[in-house]
N, C-alpha and C positions, 0 to 999 in steps of 0.2 A: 511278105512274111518275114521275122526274124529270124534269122539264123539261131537254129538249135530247135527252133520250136515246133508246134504242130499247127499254131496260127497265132494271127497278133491276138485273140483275147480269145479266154472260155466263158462262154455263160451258163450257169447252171441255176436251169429250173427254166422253163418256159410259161411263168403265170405271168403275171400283170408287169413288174418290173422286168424279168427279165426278158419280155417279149421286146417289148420297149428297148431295152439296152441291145438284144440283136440285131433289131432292124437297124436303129441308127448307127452302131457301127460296122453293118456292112453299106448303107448307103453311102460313108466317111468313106470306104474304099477297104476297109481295114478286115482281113478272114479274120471268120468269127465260126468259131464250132457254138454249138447249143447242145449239151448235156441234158436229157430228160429220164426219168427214171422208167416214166408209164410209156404206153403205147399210142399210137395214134387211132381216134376213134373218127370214124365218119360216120355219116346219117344213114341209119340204119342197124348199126353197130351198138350203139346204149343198150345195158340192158332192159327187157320189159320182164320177163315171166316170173312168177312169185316165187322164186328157187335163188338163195343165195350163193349157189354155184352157177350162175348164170354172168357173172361179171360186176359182181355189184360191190364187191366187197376186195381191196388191195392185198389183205391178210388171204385171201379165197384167188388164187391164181391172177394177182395182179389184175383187179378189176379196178373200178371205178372210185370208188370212195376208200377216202383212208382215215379211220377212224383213232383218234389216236385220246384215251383218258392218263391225263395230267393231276391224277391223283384230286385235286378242288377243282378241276374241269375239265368237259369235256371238249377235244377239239376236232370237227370234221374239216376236211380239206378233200381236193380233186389229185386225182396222179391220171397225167395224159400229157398228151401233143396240146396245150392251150391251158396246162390247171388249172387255176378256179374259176377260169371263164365256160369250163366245160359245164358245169354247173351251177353258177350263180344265177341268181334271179333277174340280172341285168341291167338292176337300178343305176344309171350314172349321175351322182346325187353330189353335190360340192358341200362341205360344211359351212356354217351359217358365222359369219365373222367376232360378231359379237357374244358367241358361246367359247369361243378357243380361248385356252387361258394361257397363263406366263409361259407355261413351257414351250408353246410353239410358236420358233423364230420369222422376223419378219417374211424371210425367205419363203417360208412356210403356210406364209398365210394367203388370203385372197388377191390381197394387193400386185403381190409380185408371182402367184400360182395361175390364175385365171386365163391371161392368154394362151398357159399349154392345157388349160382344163378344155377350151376350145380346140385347140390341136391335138388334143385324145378324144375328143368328141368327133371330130371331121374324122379321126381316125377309124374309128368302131361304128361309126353311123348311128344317131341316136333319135329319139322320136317318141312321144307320147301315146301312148297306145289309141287307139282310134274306132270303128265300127268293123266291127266283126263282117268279114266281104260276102260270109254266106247269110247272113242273118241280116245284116245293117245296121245293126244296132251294139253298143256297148257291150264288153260281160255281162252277165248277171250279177256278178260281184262287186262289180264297178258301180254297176248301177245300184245295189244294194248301199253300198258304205255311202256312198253321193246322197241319194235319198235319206239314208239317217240323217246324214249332217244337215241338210237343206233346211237355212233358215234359222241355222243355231248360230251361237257365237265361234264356232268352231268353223263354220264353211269355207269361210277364206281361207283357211288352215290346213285345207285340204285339197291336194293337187294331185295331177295325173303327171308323175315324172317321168321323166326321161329314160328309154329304156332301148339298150342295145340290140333291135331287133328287128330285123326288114318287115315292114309292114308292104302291102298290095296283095296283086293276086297268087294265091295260094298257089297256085297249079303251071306258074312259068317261070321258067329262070333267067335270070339277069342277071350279069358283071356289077360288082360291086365298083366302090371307085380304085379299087386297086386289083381290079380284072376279074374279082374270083365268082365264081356262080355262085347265086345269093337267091330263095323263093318268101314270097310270103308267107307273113305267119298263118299259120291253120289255125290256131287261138284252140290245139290242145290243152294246155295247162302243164306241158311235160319239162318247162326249163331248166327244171332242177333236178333233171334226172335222162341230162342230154338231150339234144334237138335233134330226133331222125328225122325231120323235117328237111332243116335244111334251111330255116328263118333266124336261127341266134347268131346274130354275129359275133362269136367267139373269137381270140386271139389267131386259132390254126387259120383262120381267115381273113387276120387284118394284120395284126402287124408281123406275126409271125409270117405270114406269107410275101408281103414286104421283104422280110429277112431274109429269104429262101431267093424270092426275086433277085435279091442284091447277091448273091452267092454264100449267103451265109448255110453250113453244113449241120444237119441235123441229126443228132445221136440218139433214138430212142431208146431205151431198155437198158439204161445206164444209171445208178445208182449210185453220187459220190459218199464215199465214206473217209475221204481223209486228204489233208491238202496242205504241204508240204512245199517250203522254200527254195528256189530251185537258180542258181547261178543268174541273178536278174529279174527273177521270172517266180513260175509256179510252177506245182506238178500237183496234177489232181487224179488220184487213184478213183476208179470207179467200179460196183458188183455188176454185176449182172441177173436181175430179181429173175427173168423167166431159166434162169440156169444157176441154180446156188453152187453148181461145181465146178462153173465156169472160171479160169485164171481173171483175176483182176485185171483191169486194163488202164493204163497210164496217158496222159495228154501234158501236154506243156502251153504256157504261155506265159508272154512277159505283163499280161492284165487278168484278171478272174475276177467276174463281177456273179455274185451270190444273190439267188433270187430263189429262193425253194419253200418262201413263207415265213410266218414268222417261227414257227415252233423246230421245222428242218432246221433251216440257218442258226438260227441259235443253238440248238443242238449240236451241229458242224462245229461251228464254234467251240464251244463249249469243250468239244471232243477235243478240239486242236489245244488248245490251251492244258487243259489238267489232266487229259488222258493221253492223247500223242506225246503232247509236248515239245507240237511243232510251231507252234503258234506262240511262245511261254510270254509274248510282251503284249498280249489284248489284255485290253481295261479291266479292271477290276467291276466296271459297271455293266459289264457283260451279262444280260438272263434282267437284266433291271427296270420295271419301267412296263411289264407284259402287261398289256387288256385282252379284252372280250370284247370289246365293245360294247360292251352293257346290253350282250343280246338277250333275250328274253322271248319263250314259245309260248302261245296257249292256241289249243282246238277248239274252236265253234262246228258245235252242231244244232245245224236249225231245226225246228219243229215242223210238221205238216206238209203242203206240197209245195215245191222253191223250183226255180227253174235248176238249172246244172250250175254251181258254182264252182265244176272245177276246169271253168273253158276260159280261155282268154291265155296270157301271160302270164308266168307264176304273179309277178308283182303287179300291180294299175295302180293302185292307192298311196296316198301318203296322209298322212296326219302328223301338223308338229304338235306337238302337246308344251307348256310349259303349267306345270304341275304345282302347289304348294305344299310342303312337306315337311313337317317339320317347323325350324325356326326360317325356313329358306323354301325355296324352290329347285325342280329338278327339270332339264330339258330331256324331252326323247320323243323317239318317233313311232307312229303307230301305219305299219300296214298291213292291208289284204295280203294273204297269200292260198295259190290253189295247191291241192294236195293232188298228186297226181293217182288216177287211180291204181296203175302197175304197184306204185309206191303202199298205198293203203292195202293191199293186196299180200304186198311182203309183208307187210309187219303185221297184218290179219292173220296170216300164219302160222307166226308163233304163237299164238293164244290158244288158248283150247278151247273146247266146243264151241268150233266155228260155226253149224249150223244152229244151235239153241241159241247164243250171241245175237247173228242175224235175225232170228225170229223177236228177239225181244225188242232189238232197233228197231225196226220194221211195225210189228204190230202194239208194244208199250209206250215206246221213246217216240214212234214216230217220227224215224229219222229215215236216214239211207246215205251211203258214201257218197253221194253225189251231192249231199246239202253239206259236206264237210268242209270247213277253208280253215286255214290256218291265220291268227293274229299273231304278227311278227314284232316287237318293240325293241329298239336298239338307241341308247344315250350314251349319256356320260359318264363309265365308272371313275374308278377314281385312278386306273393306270398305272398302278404301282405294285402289281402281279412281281414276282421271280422266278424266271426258270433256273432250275438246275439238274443237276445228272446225278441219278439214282445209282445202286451198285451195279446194276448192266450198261450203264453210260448213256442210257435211255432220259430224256427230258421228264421234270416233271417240277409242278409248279407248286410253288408258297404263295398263298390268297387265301382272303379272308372275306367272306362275303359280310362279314360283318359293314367292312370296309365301305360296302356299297347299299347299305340297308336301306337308304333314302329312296335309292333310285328303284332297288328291286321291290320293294315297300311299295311303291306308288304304279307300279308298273303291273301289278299282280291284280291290283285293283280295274284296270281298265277291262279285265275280262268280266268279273261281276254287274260291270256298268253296262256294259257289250249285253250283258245275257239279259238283261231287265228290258233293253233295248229292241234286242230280234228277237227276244223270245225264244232265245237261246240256252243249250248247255254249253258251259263252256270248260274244259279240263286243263289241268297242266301236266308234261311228263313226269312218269314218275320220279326223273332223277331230280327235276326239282320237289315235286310233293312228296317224295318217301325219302330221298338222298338231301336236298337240300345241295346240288348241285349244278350249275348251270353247263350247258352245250354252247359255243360260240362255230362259228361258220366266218368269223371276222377275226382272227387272233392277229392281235399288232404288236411291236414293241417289242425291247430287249435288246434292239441294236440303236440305241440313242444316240442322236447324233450332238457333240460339242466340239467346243474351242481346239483342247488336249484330252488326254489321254485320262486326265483326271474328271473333266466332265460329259465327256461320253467316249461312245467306241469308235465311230465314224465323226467324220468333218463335213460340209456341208454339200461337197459332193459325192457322200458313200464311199469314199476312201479308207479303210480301218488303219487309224493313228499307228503311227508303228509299223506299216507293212507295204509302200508303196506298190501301186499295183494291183491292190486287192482292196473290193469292193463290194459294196449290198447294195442291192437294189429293190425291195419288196415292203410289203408291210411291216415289217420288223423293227423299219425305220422311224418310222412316222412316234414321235414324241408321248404321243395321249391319246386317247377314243378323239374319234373325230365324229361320234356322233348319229351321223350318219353311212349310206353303204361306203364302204371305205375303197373301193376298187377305184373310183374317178382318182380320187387323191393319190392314188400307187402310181396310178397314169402319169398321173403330170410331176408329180414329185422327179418318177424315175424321167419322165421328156426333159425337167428343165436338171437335172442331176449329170444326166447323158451328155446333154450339148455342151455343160460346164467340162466336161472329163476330154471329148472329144478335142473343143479349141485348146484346150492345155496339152495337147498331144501334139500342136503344129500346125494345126488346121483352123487358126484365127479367124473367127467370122463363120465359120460355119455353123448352117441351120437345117434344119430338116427340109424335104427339098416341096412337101405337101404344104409350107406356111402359106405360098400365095394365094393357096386354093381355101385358106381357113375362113369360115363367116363365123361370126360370135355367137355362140348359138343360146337360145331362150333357156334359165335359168327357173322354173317353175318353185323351184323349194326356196328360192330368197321371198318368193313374196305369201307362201306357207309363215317362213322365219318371221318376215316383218311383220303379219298378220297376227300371229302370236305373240309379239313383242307388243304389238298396241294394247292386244286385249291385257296381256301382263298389269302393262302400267296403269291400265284404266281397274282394274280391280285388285288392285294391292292391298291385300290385309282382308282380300275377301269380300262380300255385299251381305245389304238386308234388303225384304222383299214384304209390303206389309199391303192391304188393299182396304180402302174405309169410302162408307158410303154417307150421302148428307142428303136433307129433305128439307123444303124450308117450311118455316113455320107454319101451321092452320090459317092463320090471318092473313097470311102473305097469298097478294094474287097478282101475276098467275102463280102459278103453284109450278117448284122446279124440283129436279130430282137428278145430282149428282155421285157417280159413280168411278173409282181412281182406284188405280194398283201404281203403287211407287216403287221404285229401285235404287237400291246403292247398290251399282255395282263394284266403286272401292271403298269401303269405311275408312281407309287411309285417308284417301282423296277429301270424301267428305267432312271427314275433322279437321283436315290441313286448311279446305275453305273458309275463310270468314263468313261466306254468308250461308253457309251449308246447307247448299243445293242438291236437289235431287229428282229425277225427273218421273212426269206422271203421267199417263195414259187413261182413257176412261172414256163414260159417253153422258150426257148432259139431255135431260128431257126438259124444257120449257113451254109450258101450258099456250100455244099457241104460236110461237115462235121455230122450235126447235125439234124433235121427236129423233131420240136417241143417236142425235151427232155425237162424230168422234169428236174426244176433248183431249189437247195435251197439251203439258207446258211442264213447269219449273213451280217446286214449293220450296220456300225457304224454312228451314227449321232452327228456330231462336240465335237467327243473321246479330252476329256481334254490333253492339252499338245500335242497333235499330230501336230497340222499347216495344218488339212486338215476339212474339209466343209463333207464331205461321206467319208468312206471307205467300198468297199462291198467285200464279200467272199464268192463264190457261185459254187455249186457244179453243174456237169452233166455227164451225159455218152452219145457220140457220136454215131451215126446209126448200129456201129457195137459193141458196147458194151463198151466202151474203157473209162475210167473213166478220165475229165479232170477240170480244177478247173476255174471258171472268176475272176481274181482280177482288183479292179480298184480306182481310188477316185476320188475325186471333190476337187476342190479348188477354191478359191475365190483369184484374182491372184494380185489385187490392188484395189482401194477404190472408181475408180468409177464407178457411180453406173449402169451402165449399165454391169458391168464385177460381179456386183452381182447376174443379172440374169443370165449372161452366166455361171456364175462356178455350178450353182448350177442345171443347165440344162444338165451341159455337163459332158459325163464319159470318163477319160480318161483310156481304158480296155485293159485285155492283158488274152488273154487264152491259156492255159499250159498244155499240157498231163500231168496225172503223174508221168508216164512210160515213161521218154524222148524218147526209142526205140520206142514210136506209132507215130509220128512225129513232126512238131515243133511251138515253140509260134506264135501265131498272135497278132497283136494290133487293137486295134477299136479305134474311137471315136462317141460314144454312146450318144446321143441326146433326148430331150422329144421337141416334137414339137409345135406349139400352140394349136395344137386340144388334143394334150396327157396331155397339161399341165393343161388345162381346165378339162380337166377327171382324174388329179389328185386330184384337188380341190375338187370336186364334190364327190372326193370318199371317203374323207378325214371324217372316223364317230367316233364318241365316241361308247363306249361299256359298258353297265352297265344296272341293272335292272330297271331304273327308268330314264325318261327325263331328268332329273337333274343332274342324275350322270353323265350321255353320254355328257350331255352340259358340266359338268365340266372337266371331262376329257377332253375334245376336246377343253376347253380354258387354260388347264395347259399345253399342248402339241404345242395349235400355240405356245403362248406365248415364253415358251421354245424357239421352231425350232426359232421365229422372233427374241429376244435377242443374242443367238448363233449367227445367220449368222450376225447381227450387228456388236456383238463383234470382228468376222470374219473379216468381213470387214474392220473393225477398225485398226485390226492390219498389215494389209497386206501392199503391198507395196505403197505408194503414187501414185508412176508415173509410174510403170508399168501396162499394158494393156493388158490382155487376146487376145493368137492369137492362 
């Protein structure tokens, strides 16, 4: 320990970074106090009962949650032994490489992040949620979002992530890998409103107990409010919330590393600088830079009889979405979430006439809190939020949701799609439907990190410019929405932040002492990412979707009957082709030969340089298995305009074993009649996630097909006439 002080570092705040900074600098050797404001909760201890004097509320006798409105947002956070780990959903989710934009440093990114994204994974224990041990089977909710998707373009888009939570048997205990008694999940649904279980592997049980192991000393019920330059060193004054009368109480140390969230620390901040005035040389970019993470609620209530949707893990689902909006596109993520009943229960509460309410759900709506889940959506805002301090020295933030219109725009929309889908109502809170206010559960940013003093507040190892010794460790840091749950990234950010601070301290070469035991663990959301990044490019500018049937002619024997739904799923793609393909599906009857085989293949529509109006290529296998091919085209045969409707009506077709030994070609001429040509119009839709897209594409596509066949025309022969 340094002479003078009370240990070589303070950590204050105990959530995701500063867990992280405690453990490793007492496994380094180095006393380390940890500062926490809230109390330590064990399983059993969360509150349940509908009474907001029950522990639920930090303003309410230092409970649970601390609710804190930022004037354009809302922010909820955790106060305990393990902060937001005491309540997060326990998603351990990595951002997807090709979404992070300029602001964040190579250091920052996958490349050089991912080996400690594994070493806070080996840390917390992480795992995909699995079959429920009493049932054997999936959630209900699981099973639900799965089944929607099944078979859409979205499926692959849709994973079972990684989630911080001892999965096996429910009813026995076991040492985790860092000793501490750990049970299987029950598949409550209560993650988000503490585990009296005794299955969430929270911070009090991974790294924080780490920390404790190594000797580091834990100060509950300490509240910093002010933190002051001290001969080499720090002095951080702290209240005492469960005693407001209590004498402030003082610590020293020659290192203070800040972890208390982003809206605390900046706050702290914020105080030191223009209200203390102890701090007078922090950045000018200080409070700059705040998101949300572009969180975004809506409630699903399903109709009729569902199993229990609020069993399982808060989280099981994911959905990447990548959106078009606009003149651009918007990335963000869609998951299930369980509402827990205790939870429904409080805020049923406050409403009035609870039992008339109930009776209308029940026998009108045909609901019941048990078919309740929550849709959770969290992307890309745009990161450029401000906190500052109001006349009580209190944070409060400059945002513009304008700012974010695209993303919240498109985000609003997945519940209306959701509700056509399950058959759902689907609502938003009122602070967005009446206030026009968003709730984040993810607040980042404000303590940006650069070069100097001029482009951020901190240096690349949470150091704040100007003040050796003093540091951040938490979300605050982190540059811009990361997209997804942002706790993985606080992990590793503050593991590879830590180890840099550590060897600069004397201790060259030092690593955490759990690397050997690290396995690279399964990444479920990059191949969500990549999934969504295909379909991206494969439908750029949106699709058309038209379906046209052909009959061949009376005379023609045998007699066939052709049936096709075609797709553009990019109208991009397909104008940038020269021979713009598109592919077709359908079933093919042939008076002897065939009886409604599948038919697919590739049509060309007016392929540059060819001299033809269609060319189609279409596969099938005959009644006895025999694989044989349709070739045909369309032509527009001279310029009057009557031989423009025929060319484009009529196929002139030829079908071909492939095996010449199964027998031999035939020719058709293959027709759309006027009742077919009428149902091909009709069928003719745009494809894309908003009215406007679908109209656009379906006027980039007539357009198209109507220039084409002009041009067509144009060129063809004068005075010849289609026979």
């Amino acid at each position: 320990m340094t002479d003078g002080f009370e240990a070589d570092a303070i950590v204050v705040g105990s959530g995701f970074g500063g867990a992280v900074a405690a453990a490793r600098l007492a496994q380094a050797g180095l006393s380390v106090i940890v500062l926490e404001r809230g109390r330590r909760w064990k399983p059993g201890d969360f509150p349940r009962r509908p009474d907001l004097n029950d522990g639920w509320l930090w303003e309410l006798g230092q409970g649970l949650y601390d609710i804190r409105w930022l004037d354009r947002m809302g922010s909820v956070q955790a106060a305990g032994w393990g902060g937001g780990s005491l309540v997060y959903a326990n998603v351990f989710a990595r951002p997807f490489e090709e979404v992070l934009d300029a602001r964040w440093p190579d250091r920052l990114r996958r490349g050089e992040l991912d080996p400690y994204y594994d070493l806070a994974a080996h840390m917390v224990g992480v795992s995909p949620v699995g079959e429920d041990p009493r049932t054997g089977a999936p959630p209900p909710r699981t099973e639900l979002i799965e089944r929607l998707l099944e078979g859409t373009d979205k499926e692959e888009a849709t994973v079972r992530p990684n989630l911080a939570v001892t999965f096996g048997d429910p009813d026995t205990w076991r040492p985790n890998v860092h000793g501490v008694p750990r049970r299987g999940c029950a598949f409550v649904g209560e993650c988000v409103i503490g585990c009296n279980h005794g299955a969430k592997n929270t911070l009090d049980h991974t790294y924080l107990a780490v920390a404790e192991q190594a000797g580091a000393r834990a100060v509950t019920d300490a509240e910093v409010q002010r933190i002051d330059p001290y001969e080499g060193g720090y002095t951080v004054t702290a209240s005492t919330p469960s005693d407001p009368d209590a004498r402030p109480r003082e610590w020293s140390a020659p290192r203070v590393v800040l972890a208390m969230g982003a809206v605390a620390t900046n706050e702290l901040l914020l105080r030191s600088r223009d209200v203390h005035g102890t701090l007078p040389h922090l950045s000018r970019r200080l409070g700059q830079g705040f998101s949300g993470n572009g969180d975004f609620l809506t409630i699903a209530e399903l109709r009729g009889e569902k199993k229990d949707l609020t069993t399982g893990p808060t989280i099981t689902t994911n959905t990447v979405l990548d959106v078009a909006e606009g003149s651009g596109s918007v990335w963000y993520q869609v998951q299930d979430g369980a509402l827990p009943p205790p939870l429904y229960d409080l805020l049923d509460g406050f409403l009035p006439a609870r039992k008339v309410r109930g009776w209308w759900q029940r026998t009108v709506q045909n609901t019941s809190p048990r078919q309740i889940f929550a849709v959770l959506a969290m992307g890309k805002d745009s990161s450029d939020g401000t906190l500052k301090l109001d006349h009580g020295g209190r944070a409060t933030l400059v945002w513009s949701n304008r700012w974010q219109a695209r993303l919240y725009r498109s985000q609003s929309r997945v519940g209306p799609i959701l509700a056509r889908l399950l058959g759902a109502r689907l609502t938003n809170p009122f602070t967005w439907s009446l206030l026009r206010r968003t709730i984040t559960v993810h607040a980042l940013g404000g303590v940006s990190p650069g070069a100097d003093a001029t482009t951020g507040v901190v240096d690349e190892t949470g150091e704040v410019h100007g003040y050796p010794g003093l540091y951040v460790m938490d979300g605050s840091v982190l540059p811009a929405a990361t997209g997804v749950n942002p706790s993985a990234t606080i992990l590793a950010v503050a593991e590879r932040s830590i180890e840099a601070v550590i060897r600069e301290s004397g201790r060259e070469g030092w690593r955490a002492p759990e690397w050997d035991a690290v396995v690279p663990a399964e990444v479920p959301e990059d191949a969500a990412f990549e999934s969504m990044s295909r379909l991206h490019a494969s439908t750029k500018g949106d699709g058309v979707v038209f379906h046209e049937r052909m009959v061949s002619r009376g005379r023609d024997h045998p007699r066939a009957v052709v049936t096709l739904s075609a797709e553009i799923p990019s109208v991009d793609r397909f104008l940038a082709d020269p021979a713009h393909r598109l592919s077709m599906r359908g079933t093919i009857d042939v008076e002897g030969l065939a009886s409604r085989a599948d038919l697919s293949g590739t049509l060309s529509l007016f392929p540059e340089g060819e001299g033809e109006a269609m060319s189609y290529a279409l596969d099938f296998e005959d009644d006895r298995g025999h694989a044989w091919r349709l070739t045909g085209v369309k032509t527009i045969p001279s310029r009057n305009p009557l031989a423009l409707l025929t060319g484009l009506t009529h196929l002139r077709a030829r079908i071909t074993p492939i095996d010449p030994a199964v027998g031999e070609s035939r020719r058709f001429v293959l027709s759309i009649g006027g009742r077919d040509l009428v149902g091909l119009g009709t069928s003719l839709n745009g494809r894309g996630f908003t009215l406007a897209r679908r109209l656009r594409a379906l006027r980039r596509f007539t357009f198209f097909f109507a220039a084409s066949a002009l041009r067509e025309r144009a060129s063809a022969s004068p005075s010849k006439a289609y026979r």
